[in-house]
Phi, psi and omega in degrees: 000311183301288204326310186278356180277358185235330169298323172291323181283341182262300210278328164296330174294287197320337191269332204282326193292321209260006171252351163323134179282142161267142172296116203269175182182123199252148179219135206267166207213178136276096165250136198284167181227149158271357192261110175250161184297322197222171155250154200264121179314129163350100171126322189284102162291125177207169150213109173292125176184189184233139165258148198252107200220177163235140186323301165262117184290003204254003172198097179310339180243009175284185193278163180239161170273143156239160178202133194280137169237118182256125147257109145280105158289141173320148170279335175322141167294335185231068190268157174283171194279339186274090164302193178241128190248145192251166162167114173305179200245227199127307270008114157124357191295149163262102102041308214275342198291293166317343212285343174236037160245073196262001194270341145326335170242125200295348197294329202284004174285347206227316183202189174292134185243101204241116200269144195225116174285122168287157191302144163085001185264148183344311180235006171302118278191094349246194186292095217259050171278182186218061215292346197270002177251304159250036154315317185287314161328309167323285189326297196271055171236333187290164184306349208234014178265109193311091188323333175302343196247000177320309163319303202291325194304324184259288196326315195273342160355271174297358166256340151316275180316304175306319179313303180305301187006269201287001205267340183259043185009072119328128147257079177320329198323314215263007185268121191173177182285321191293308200282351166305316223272325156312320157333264159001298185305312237271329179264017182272304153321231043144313166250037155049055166236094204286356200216130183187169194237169172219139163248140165220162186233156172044231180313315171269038184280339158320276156336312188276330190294303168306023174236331186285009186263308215260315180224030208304329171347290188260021141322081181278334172192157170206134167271074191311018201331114150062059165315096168258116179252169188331267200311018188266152151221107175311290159333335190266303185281001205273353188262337170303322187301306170328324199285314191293281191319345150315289185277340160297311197280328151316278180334313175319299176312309173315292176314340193236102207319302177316332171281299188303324202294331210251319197243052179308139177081009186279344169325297194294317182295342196270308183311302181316302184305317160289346187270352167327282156298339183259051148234341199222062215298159192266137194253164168192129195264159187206113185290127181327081171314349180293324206207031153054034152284124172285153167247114196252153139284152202216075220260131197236171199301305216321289160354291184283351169266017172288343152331313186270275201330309173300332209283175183210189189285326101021332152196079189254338199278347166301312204320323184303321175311282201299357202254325163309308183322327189284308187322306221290332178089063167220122175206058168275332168262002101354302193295297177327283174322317176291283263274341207253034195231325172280356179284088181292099190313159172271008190180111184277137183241353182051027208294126140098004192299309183298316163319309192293306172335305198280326168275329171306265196340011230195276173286330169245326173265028115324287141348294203312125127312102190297321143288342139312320202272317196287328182273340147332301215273014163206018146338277205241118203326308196301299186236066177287127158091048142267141174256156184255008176267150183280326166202139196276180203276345143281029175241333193274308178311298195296324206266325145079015179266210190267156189266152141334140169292166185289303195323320179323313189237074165207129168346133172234161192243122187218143188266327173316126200286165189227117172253118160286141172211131159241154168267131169327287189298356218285110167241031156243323171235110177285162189309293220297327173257000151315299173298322170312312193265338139347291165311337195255004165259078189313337168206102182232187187204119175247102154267158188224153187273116178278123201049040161253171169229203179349110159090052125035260175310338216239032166260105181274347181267000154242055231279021146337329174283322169265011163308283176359278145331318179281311169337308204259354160311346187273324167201100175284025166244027179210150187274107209261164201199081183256135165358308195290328168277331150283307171316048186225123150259178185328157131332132175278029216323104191293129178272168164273000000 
């Protein structure tokens, strides 16, 4: 009796041992593709391929991601060994884009150059696009569309997209800056690189900050272009940020005797002229090109202060020209502008919109002081009712992922060297937070580009911002001032 009660006790071990879960443990992989995104200039050493991740890290048995990697080898015969991971800002921005003017960057001169797409982005596997949002942009820009439906119109956008999403078991959650910046990590790993430099621009300078708190070990520099940092809340500042660089550059103009001699006062004239329109809107009519019909628009300071806004570095020394032409009632590039509003796409693609929703929504209106955001949008006379959110809380709401831990928006400190840049003119990410974020990098270094604006490195008719950046991937422990940065003088402001 005992001998079969211990024969029944080893075969119950035995089945119970064979119902055990096993510890699952996932490990992200590379695999090369012959299939690229883009085509690559002639000539160009590269190996194109998706790194393999997983969407949730907290589930080892969950769905995985692939996100596309271009490795560009250096042109050097002797390149150095820390190459550079490149990856753009946005949120939702593509990466991949770049892949095909790699003949254009001076970085392929000294080592390997790797441009890395974030998860939820444009050829990321998969895409977290919104072709139902920006249908709704479209809509709601034409002349004849009513503001009162503005709310329902982007509500139902964003509850339309997330539904496809998440109906493709999308875990919006997971779309974010921590799980980029883990990318990042998983694909450092992964191409055996013990050593690497990073560059970023704008929104993803975010990324680099999380990667320099969370994973900083192989880090040798990082380039910050147009810096948005952790402790900022973006939502709170971007229309003072707009005004004040708005009233610098005007100012500017005031100072600089050809500019003053031709648009004297204008700051005052200008400002006065927006707060008008926005009590008394300006109408301008424009003929429809779909069906040769005028159109009329009803245009407020909010409206009008896209004079700065559209401009870029390339032609920012116009706005004082282009801000008289409007005083003057000449609103022919007014006109232009309406007019590129009726070119209707052949395909709304929404690229890269879900992604950006889940990380604002997620990172940035948490944060947000709801009395600060309400007093933005009437702060200042000139553009009264522009919001200063990038996407409002009832869209944030509808979009429904999880808030950011606090730590998400607090400042990170890092001994890893750092170079900051800015544009003078910059009113999405301004010079002040540069300087801000600076501080928490002992050794570091900030230059700012005088009459430039946004994105730096990414001025292609001049390339002095990514001289700049190369220099110092050549040596981060100096500040660099290669030739091409002194000869950038003042705005030239074009007179009439």
């Amino acid at each position: 009796m005992l001998k079969n009660y211990l024969l029944f006790l080893l075969l119950l071990s035995l089945f119970s041992c064979g119902k055990k879960e096993t510890n699952v443990v996932f490990t992200p992989t590379f695999t090369e593709s012959a299939t690229t995104t883009h085509t690559i200039p002639e000539g160009q050493n590269y190996t194109f391929g998706y790194v393999e991740v997983l969407e949730n890290r907290e589930n080892p048995a969950g769905n995985t991601i692939k996100l596309p990697v271009y490795i560009f080898k250096s042109r050097s015969k002797n390149p150095k060994k820390d190459p550079i991971i490149y990856t753009v800002g946005g949120p939702g921005s593509s990466t991949m884009r770049s892949a095909q003017y790699m003949n254009y960057y001076q970085y392929l001169d000294d080592r390997d150059f790797i441009l890395f797409e974030q998860r939820g982005t444009q050829h990321a596997q998969p895409h977290l696009d919104c072709p139902e949002w920006s249908e709704a942009v479209y809509v709601s820009n034409l002349p004849d569309f009513k503001e009162t439906e503005r709310d329902s119109l982007f509500e139902n956008a964003a509850t339309r997209c997330r539904e496809r999403l998440t109906a493709k078991g999308i875990q919006l959650n997971h779309y974010n800056t921590n799980a980029t910046a883990a990318d990042i990590e998983d694909l450092r790993k992964v191409l055996n690189i013990e050593s690497y430099n990073l560059l970023t621009i704008s929104y993803s300078t975010k990324i680099a900050q999380v990667l320099l708190r969370d994973y900083s070990t192989h880090i040798r520099s990082v380039v910050m272009d147009s810096p948005l940092p952790l402790a900022v809340n973006y939502d709170e500042e971007s229309v003072a940020n707009l005004m004040e660089v708005v009233e610098k550059l005007l100012s500017d103009c005031e100072t600089d005797e050809k500019c003053a001699a031709n648009y004297p006062n204008l700051k005052n004239r200008f400002f006065q002229y927006l707060q008008d329109k926005t009590e008394n809107p300006l109408a301008v009519e424009v003929v429809n090109p779909n069906t040769g019909k005028p159109a009329t628009f009803y245009l407020q300071g909010k409206d009008l202060i896209t004079v700065f806004t559209i401009s870029n570095s390339n032609s920012v020394a116009n706005v004082p020209h282009e801000i008289q032409k409007i005083l003057n009632n000449d609103l022919s590039s007014v006109k232009a502008q309406l007019a590129s509003l009726f070119q209707k796409p052949t395909q709304f693609t929404g690229s890269g919109i879900g992604m950006r929703l889940s990380v604002w929504c997620a990172e940035e209106y948490p944060f947000a002081t709801k009395t600060v955001i309400a007093s933005e949008k009437t702060n200042y006379p000139e553009v009264k009712g522009l919001s200063p959110m990038v996407f409002e809380s009832n869209i944030c709401d509808i979009w429904s992922v999880q808030s950011a831990k606090a730590i998400e928006n607090k400042a990170v400190q890092s001994d890893v060297p750092v170079l900051v840049l800015s544009g003078e003119y910059d009113s999405e990410t301004p010079v002040k937070w540069a300087s801000q974020l600076q501080k928490k990098f002992p050794n570091s270094y900030h230059v700012t580009f005088k009459g430039w604006k946004h994105t730096v490195t990414t001025n292609w008719s001049n390339p002095c911002g990514m001289e700049v950046a190369n220099a110092f991937f050549n040596d981060p422990s100096s500040k660099p001032n290669p030739a091409c940065f002194g000869e950038i003088k003042p705005l030239k402001f074009k007179v009439e």
